[in-house]
FITISE-246747 format. One record per residue (C-alpha): chain; residue number from 1; residue in three letters; z, x, y. Coordinates in nm, 3 decimals. Layout:
<pts>
<pt unit="A" pos="NUM" code="ALA" z="Z" x="X" y="Y"/>
...
</pts>
This chain:
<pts>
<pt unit="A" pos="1" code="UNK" z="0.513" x="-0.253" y="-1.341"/>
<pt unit="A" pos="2" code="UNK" z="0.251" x="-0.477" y="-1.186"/>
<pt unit="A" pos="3" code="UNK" z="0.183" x="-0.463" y="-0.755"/>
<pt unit="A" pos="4" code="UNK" z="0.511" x="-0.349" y="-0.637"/>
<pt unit="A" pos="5" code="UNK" z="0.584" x="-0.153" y="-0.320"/>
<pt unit="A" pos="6" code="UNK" z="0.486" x="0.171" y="-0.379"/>
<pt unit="A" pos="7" code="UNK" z="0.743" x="0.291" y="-0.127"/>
<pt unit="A" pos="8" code="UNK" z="1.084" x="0.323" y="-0.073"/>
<pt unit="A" pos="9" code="UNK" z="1.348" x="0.433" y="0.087"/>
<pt unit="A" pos="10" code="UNK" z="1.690" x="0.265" y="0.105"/>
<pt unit="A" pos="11" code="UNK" z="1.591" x="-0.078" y="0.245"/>
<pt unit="A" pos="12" code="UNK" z="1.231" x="0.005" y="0.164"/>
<pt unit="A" pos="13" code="UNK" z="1.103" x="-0.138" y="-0.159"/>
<pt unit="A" pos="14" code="UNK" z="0.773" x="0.025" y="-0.359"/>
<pt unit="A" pos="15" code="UNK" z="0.433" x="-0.128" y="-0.397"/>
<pt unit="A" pos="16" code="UNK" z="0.390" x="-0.202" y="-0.768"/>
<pt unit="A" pos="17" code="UNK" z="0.418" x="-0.533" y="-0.903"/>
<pt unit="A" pos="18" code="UNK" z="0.631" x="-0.532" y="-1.234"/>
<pt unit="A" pos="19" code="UNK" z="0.793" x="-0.849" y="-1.404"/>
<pt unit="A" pos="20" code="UNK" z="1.092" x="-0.701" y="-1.392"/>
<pt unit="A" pos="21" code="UNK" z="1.054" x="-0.454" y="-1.003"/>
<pt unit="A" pos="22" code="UNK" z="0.983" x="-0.576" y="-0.658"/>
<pt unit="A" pos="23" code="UNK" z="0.700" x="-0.522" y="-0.537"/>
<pt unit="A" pos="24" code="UNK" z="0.648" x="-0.072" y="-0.602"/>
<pt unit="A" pos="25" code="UNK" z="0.416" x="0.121" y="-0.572"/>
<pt unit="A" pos="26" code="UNK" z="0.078" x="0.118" y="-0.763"/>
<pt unit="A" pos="27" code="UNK" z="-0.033" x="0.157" y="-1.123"/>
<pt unit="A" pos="28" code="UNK" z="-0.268" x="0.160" y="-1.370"/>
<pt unit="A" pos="29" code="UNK" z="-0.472" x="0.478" y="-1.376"/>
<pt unit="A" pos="30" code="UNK" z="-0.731" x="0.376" y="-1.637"/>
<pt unit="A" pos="31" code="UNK" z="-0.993" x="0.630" y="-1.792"/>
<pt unit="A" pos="32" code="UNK" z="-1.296" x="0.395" y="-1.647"/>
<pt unit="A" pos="33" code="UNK" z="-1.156" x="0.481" y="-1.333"/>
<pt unit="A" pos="34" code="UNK" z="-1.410" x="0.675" y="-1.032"/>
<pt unit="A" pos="35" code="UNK" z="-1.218" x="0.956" y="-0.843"/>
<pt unit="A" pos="36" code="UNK" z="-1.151" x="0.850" y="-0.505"/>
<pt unit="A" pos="37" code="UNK" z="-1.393" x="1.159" y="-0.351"/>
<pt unit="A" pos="38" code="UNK" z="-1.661" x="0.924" y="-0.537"/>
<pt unit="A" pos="39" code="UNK" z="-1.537" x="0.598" y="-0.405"/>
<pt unit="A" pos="40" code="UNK" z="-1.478" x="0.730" y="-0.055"/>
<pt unit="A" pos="41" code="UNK" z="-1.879" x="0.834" y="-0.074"/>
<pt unit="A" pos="42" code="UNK" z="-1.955" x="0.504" y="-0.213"/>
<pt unit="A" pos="43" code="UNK" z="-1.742" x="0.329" y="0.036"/>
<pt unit="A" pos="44" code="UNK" z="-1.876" x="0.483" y="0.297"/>
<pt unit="A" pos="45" code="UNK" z="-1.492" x="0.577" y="0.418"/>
<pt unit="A" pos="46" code="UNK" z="-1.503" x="0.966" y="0.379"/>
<pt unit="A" pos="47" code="UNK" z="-1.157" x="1.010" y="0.548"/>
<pt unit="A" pos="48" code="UNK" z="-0.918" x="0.715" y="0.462"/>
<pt unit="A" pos="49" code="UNK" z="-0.648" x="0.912" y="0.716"/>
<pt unit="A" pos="50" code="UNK" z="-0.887" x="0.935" y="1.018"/>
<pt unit="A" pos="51" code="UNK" z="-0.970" x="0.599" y="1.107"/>
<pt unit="A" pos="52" code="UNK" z="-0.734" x="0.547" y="1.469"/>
<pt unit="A" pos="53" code="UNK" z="-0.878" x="0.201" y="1.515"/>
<pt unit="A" pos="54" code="UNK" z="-0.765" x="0.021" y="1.225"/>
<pt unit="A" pos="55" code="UNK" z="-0.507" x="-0.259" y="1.291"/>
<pt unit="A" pos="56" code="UNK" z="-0.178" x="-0.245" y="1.063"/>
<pt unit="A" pos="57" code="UNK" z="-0.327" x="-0.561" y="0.877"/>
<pt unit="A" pos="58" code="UNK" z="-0.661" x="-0.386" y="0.812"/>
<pt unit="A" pos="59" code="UNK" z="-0.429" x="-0.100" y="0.700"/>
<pt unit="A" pos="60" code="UNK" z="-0.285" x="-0.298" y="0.421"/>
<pt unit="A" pos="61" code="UNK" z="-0.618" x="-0.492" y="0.335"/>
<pt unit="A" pos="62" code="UNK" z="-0.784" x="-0.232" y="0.261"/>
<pt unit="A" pos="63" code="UNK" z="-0.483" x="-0.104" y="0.024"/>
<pt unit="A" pos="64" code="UNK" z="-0.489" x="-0.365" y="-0.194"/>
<pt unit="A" pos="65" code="UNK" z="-0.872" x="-0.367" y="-0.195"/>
<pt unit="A" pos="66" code="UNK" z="-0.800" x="-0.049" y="-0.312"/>
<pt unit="A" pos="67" code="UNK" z="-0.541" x="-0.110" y="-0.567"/>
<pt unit="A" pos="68" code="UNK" z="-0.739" x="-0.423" y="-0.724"/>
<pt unit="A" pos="69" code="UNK" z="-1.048" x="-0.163" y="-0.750"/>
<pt unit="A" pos="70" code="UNK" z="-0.835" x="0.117" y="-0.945"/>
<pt unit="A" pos="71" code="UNK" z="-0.859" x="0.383" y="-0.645"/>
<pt unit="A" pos="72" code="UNK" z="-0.515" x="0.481" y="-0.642"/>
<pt unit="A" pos="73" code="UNK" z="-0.564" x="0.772" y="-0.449"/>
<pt unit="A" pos="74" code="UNK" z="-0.713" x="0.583" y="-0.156"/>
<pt unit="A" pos="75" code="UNK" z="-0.412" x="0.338" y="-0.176"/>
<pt unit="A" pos="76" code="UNK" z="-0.117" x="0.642" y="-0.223"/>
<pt unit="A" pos="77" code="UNK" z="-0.293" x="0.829" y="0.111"/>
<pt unit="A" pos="78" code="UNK" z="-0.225" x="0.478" y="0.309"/>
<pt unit="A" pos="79" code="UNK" z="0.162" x="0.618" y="0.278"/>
<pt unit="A" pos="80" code="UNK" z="0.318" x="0.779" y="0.521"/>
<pt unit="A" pos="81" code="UNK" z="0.374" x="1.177" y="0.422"/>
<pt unit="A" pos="82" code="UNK" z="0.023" x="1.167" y="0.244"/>
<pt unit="A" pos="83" code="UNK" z="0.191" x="0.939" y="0.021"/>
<pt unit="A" pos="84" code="UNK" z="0.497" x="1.065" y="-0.057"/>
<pt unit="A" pos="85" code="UNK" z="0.661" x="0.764" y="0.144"/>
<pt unit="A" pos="86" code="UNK" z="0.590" x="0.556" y="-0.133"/>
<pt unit="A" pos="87" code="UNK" z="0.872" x="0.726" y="-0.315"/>
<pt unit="A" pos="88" code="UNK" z="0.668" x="0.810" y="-0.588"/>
<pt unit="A" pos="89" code="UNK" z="0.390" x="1.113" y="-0.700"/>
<pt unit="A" pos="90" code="UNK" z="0.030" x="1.005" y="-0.717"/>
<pt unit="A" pos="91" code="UNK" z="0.089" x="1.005" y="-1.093"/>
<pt unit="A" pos="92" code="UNK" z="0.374" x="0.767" y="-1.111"/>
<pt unit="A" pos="93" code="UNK" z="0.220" x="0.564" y="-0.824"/>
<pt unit="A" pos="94" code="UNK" z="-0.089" x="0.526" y="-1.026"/>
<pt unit="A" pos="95" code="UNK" z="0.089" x="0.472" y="-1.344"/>
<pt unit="A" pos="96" code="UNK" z="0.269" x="0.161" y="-1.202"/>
<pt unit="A" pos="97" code="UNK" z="0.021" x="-0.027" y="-1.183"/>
<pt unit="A" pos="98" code="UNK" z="-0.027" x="0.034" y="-1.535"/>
<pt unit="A" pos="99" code="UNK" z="0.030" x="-0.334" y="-1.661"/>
<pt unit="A" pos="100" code="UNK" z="-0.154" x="-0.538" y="-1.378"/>
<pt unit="A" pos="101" code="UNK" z="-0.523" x="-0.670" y="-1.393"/>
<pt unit="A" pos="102" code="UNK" z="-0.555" x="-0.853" y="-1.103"/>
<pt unit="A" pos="103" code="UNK" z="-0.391" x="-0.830" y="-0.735"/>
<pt unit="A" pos="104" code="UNK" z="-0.491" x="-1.093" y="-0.480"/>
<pt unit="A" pos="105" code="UNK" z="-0.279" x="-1.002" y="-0.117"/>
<pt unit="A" pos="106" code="UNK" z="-0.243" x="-1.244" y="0.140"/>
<pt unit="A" pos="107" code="UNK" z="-0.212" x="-1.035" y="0.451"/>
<pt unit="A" pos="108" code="UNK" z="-0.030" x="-1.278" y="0.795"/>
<pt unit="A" pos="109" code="UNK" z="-0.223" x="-1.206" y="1.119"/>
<pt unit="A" pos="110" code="UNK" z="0.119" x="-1.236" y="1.308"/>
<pt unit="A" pos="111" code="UNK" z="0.221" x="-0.887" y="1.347"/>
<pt unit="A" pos="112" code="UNK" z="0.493" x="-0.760" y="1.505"/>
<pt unit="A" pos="113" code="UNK" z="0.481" x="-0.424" y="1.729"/>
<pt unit="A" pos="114" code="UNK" z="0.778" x="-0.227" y="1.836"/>
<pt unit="A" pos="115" code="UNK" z="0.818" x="0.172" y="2.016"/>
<pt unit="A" pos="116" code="UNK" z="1.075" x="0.368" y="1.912"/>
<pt unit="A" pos="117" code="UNK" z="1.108" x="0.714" y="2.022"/>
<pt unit="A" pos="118" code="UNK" z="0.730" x="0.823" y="2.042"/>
<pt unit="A" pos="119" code="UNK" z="0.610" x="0.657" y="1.715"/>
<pt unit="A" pos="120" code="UNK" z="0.505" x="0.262" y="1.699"/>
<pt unit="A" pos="121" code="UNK" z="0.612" x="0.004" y="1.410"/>
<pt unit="A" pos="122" code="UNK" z="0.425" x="-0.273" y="1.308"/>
<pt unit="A" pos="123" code="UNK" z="0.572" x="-0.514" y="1.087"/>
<pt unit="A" pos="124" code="UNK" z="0.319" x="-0.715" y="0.847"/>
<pt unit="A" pos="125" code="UNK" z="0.391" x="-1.074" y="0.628"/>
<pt unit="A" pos="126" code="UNK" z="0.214" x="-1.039" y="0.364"/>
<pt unit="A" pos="127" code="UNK" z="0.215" x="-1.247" y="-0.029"/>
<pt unit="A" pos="128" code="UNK" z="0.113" x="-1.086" y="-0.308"/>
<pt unit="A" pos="129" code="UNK" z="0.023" x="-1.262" y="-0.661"/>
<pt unit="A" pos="130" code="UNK" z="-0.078" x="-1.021" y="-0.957"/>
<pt unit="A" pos="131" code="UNK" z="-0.183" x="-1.074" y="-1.313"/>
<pt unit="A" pos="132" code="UNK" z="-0.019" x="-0.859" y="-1.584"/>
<pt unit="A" pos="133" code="UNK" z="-0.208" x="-0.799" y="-1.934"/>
<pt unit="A" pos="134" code="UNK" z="0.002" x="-1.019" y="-2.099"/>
<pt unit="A" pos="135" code="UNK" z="-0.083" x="-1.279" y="-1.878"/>
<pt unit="A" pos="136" code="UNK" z="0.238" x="-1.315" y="-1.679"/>
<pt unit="A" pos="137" code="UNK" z="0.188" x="-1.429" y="-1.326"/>
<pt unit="A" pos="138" code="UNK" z="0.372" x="-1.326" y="-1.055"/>
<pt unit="A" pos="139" code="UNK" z="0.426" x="-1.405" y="-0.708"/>
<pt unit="A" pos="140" code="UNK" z="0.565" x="-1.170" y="-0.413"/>
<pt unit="A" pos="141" code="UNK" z="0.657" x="-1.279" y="-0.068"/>
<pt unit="A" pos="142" code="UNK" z="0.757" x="-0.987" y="0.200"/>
<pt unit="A" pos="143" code="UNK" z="0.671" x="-0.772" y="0.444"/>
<pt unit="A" pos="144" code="UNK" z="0.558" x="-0.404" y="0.517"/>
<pt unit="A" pos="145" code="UNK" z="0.622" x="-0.189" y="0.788"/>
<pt unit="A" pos="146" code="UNK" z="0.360" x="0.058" y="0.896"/>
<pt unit="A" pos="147" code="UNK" z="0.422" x="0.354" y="1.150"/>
<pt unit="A" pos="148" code="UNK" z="0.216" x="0.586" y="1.393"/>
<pt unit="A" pos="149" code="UNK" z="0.277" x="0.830" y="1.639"/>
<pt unit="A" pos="150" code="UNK" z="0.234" x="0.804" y="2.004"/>
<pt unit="A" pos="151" code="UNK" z="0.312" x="1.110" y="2.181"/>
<pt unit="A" pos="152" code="UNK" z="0.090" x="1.368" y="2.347"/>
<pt unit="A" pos="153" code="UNK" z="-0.065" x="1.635" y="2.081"/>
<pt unit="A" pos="154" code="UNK" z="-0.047" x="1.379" y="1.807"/>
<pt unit="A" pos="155" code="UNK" z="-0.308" x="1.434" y="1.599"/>
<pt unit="A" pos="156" code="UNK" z="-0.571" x="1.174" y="1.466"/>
<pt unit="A" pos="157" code="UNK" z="-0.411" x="1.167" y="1.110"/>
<pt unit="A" pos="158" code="UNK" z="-0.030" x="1.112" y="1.320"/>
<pt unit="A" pos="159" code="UNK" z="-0.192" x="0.838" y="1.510"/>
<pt unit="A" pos="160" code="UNK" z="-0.322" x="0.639" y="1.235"/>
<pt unit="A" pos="161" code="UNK" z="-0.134" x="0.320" y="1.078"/>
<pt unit="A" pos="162" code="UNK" z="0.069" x="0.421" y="0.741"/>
<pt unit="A" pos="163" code="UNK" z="0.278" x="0.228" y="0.517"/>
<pt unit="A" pos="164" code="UNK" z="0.584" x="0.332" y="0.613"/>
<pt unit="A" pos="165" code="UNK" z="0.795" x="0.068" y="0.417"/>
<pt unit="A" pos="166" code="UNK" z="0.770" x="-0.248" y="0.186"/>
<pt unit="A" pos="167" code="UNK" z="0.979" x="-0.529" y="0.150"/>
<pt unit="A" pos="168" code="UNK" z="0.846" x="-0.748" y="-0.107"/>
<pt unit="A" pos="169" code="UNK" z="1.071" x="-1.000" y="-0.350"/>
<pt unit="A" pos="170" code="UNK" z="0.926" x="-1.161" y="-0.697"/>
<pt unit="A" pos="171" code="UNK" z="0.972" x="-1.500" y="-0.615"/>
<pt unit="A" pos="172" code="UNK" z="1.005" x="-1.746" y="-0.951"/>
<pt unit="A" pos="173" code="UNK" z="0.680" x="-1.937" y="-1.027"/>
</pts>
Protein backbone atom coordinates (compact mmCIF):
# COMPACT_ATOMS: atom_id res chain seq x y z
CA UNK A 1 0.00 0.00 0.00
CA UNK A 2 1.37 3.50 -0.37
CA UNK A 3 -0.79 6.87 1.40
CA UNK A 4 -4.21 5.55 1.43
CA UNK A 5 -7.00 6.50 3.81
CA UNK A 6 -6.32 4.95 6.80
CA UNK A 7 -10.03 4.91 7.59
CA UNK A 8 -13.05 3.48 6.66
CA UNK A 9 -16.23 2.79 7.05
CA UNK A 10 -18.76 2.08 4.29
CA UNK A 11 -18.39 5.27 2.19
CA UNK A 12 -15.22 6.04 4.09
CA UNK A 13 -12.03 5.05 2.36
CA UNK A 14 -8.47 4.41 4.46
CA UNK A 15 -5.40 6.56 4.39
CA UNK A 16 -2.66 4.47 2.76
CA UNK A 17 -1.60 4.99 -0.63
CA UNK A 18 -1.20 1.58 -2.53
CA UNK A 19 -0.98 1.13 -6.44
CA UNK A 20 -3.56 -0.98 -6.33
CA UNK A 21 -6.01 0.78 -2.83
CA UNK A 22 -7.43 4.21 -2.50
CA UNK A 23 -6.06 6.20 -0.51
CA UNK A 24 -5.87 3.76 3.36
CA UNK A 25 -4.52 4.16 6.04
CA UNK A 26 -0.72 4.45 6.77
CA UNK A 27 2.32 2.21 6.42
CA UNK A 28 5.66 1.56 6.61
CA UNK A 29 6.84 0.94 10.15
CA UNK A 30 10.60 0.84 9.49
CA UNK A 31 13.25 -0.25 12.24
CA UNK A 32 15.01 3.44 11.90
CA UNK A 33 11.87 4.58 13.06
CA UNK A 34 11.71 7.02 16.71
CA UNK A 35 8.68 6.06 18.94
CA UNK A 36 6.21 8.69 18.83
CA UNK A 37 6.71 9.44 22.95
CA UNK A 38 10.25 10.58 21.42
CA UNK A 39 8.91 12.53 18.54
CA UNK A 40 6.12 14.11 20.55
CA UNK A 41 9.19 15.42 23.00
CA UNK A 42 11.09 16.42 20.03
CA UNK A 43 8.13 18.03 18.46
CA UNK A 44 7.35 19.81 21.15
CA UNK A 45 3.50 18.33 20.78
CA UNK A 46 3.31 16.18 24.05
CA UNK A 47 -0.48 15.49 23.57
CA UNK A 48 -1.40 15.16 19.80
CA UNK A 49 -5.33 14.70 21.20
CA UNK A 50 -5.37 17.92 23.32
CA UNK A 51 -4.83 20.62 21.05
CA UNK A 52 -8.83 22.34 20.80
CA UNK A 53 -7.53 25.08 18.56
CA UNK A 54 -6.36 23.34 15.64
CA UNK A 55 -8.39 23.93 12.40
CA UNK A 56 -9.55 20.62 10.48
CA UNK A 57 -6.81 21.57 7.77
CA UNK A 58 -4.06 21.87 10.41
CA UNK A 59 -5.55 18.52 11.59
CA UNK A 60 -4.68 16.79 8.42
CA UNK A 61 -1.30 18.75 7.83
CA UNK A 62 0.09 17.75 10.49
CA UNK A 63 -0.95 13.94 9.62
CA UNK A 64 0.80 13.69 6.72
CA UNK A 65 3.78 15.56 8.24
CA UNK A 66 3.52 12.81 10.32
CA UNK A 67 3.17 10.01 7.94
CA UNK A 68 6.10 11.39 5.55
CA UNK A 69 8.30 11.43 8.94
CA UNK A 70 7.47 7.60 9.88
CA UNK A 71 5.45 8.56 13.20
CA UNK A 72 2.63 6.42 12.67
CA UNK A 73 1.43 6.61 15.97
CA UNK A 74 1.02 10.37 15.88
CA UNK A 75 -0.85 9.97 12.50
CA UNK A 76 -3.25 6.69 13.77
CA UNK A 77 -4.21 9.02 17.14
CA UNK A 78 -5.49 11.85 14.49
CA UNK A 79 -8.48 9.05 14.03
CA UNK A 80 -11.41 9.24 15.55
CA UNK A 81 -11.77 6.28 18.43
CA UNK A 82 -7.94 6.76 19.19
CA UNK A 83 -7.55 5.46 15.85
CA UNK A 84 -9.60 2.79 15.45
CA UNK A 85 -11.71 4.92 12.84
CA UNK A 86 -9.17 4.31 10.47
CA UNK A 87 -10.46 0.78 10.21
CA UNK A 88 -7.30 -0.60 10.89
CA UNK A 89 -4.87 -1.55 14.26
CA UNK A 90 -1.83 0.62 14.73
CA UNK A 91 0.05 -2.37 13.30
CA UNK A 92 -1.73 -2.71 10.05
CA UNK A 93 -2.03 1.11 9.84
CA UNK A 94 1.65 1.35 10.12
CA UNK A 95 2.31 -1.53 7.93
CA UNK A 96 0.47 0.15 4.99
CA UNK A 97 2.52 2.42 4.43
CA UNK A 98 4.99 -0.18 4.04
CA UNK A 99 5.83 0.47 0.25
CA UNK A 100 5.77 4.40 0.13
CA UNK A 101 8.90 6.75 0.44
CA UNK A 102 7.60 9.90 -0.08
CA UNK A 103 4.03 11.63 0.62
CA UNK A 104 3.58 15.25 -0.43
CA UNK A 105 -0.44 16.37 0.65
CA UNK A 106 -1.97 19.24 -0.76
CA UNK A 107 -4.43 20.29 1.89
CA UNK A 108 -7.64 23.08 0.16
CA UNK A 109 -8.24 26.00 2.58
CA UNK A 110 -12.02 25.83 1.55
CA UNK A 111 -13.51 23.88 4.25
CA UNK A 112 -16.78 23.06 4.75
CA UNK A 113 -18.52 23.07 8.39
CA UNK A 114 -21.74 21.41 9.22
CA UNK A 115 -23.71 20.54 13.06
CA UNK A 116 -25.33 17.57 13.37
CA UNK A 117 -26.73 16.49 16.56
CA UNK A 118 -24.07 17.93 19.09
CA UNK A 119 -20.89 16.99 17.10
CA UNK A 120 -19.46 19.34 14.09
CA UNK A 121 -18.14 18.02 10.53
CA UNK A 122 -15.69 19.57 8.57
CA UNK A 123 -15.13 18.46 5.22
CA UNK A 124 -11.42 18.96 3.75
CA UNK A 125 -10.14 18.81 -0.31
CA UNK A 126 -7.17 17.60 -0.13
CA UNK A 127 -4.47 15.80 -3.17
CA UNK A 128 -2.17 13.50 -2.26
CA UNK A 129 0.94 12.28 -4.52
CA UNK A 130 3.23 9.45 -2.99
CA UNK A 131 6.32 7.66 -4.14
CA UNK A 132 6.44 3.85 -3.82
CA UNK A 133 9.99 1.97 -3.65
CA UNK A 134 9.68 0.84 -6.91
CA UNK A 135 9.32 4.13 -8.10
CA UNK A 136 5.66 4.17 -9.07
CA UNK A 137 4.01 7.52 -8.73
CA UNK A 138 0.77 8.06 -7.73
CA UNK A 139 -1.68 10.67 -7.52
CA UNK A 140 -4.91 10.95 -5.14
CA UNK A 141 -7.61 13.52 -5.36
CA UNK A 142 -10.43 13.52 -2.40
CA UNK A 143 -11.57 14.63 0.56
CA UNK A 144 -11.65 13.88 4.41
CA UNK A 145 -14.11 14.46 6.86
CA UNK A 146 -13.08 15.30 10.38
CA UNK A 147 -15.53 15.35 13.48
CA UNK A 148 -15.75 16.95 17.06
CA UNK A 149 -18.09 17.22 19.69
CA UNK A 150 -19.98 20.18 20.80
CA UNK A 151 -22.09 19.56 23.67
CA UNK A 152 -21.74 20.55 27.31
CA UNK A 153 -19.26 18.08 29.38
CA UNK A 154 -17.36 17.29 26.24
CA UNK A 155 -14.12 16.80 27.11
CA UNK A 156 -10.91 18.41 25.51
CA UNK A 157 -9.94 15.11 23.69
CA UNK A 158 -14.11 15.03 22.34
CA UNK A 159 -13.67 18.53 21.25
CA UNK A 160 -10.69 18.18 19.19
CA UNK A 161 -10.74 17.72 15.20
CA UNK A 162 -10.36 13.80 14.17
CA UNK A 163 -10.33 12.12 10.97
CA UNK A 164 -13.43 10.81 10.93
CA UNK A 165 -13.50 9.67 7.19
CA UNK A 166 -11.45 9.70 3.85
CA UNK A 167 -12.46 9.80 0.48
CA UNK A 168 -9.55 9.69 -1.68
CA UNK A 169 -9.44 8.09 -5.52
CA UNK A 170 -5.96 7.10 -7.42
CA UNK A 171 -6.36 9.14 -10.25
CA UNK A 172 -4.21 7.79 -13.56
CA UNK A 173 -0.96 9.78 -14.13
Amino acid sequence: MVIGAAGCNDAQTRPAVTADTAIEGPHPAESTQRSDSEHSHANGSDSVNADTSASPADVLRRYYDAIQHRQYDTAYALWGSSGKASGHTRAEFAHGFGETIQTNATVGDSVRVEGAAGSQYATVPVTVDAVLRDGTHQHFVGTYTLRRAMVDGATPEQRRWHIYSAHLTLKSS
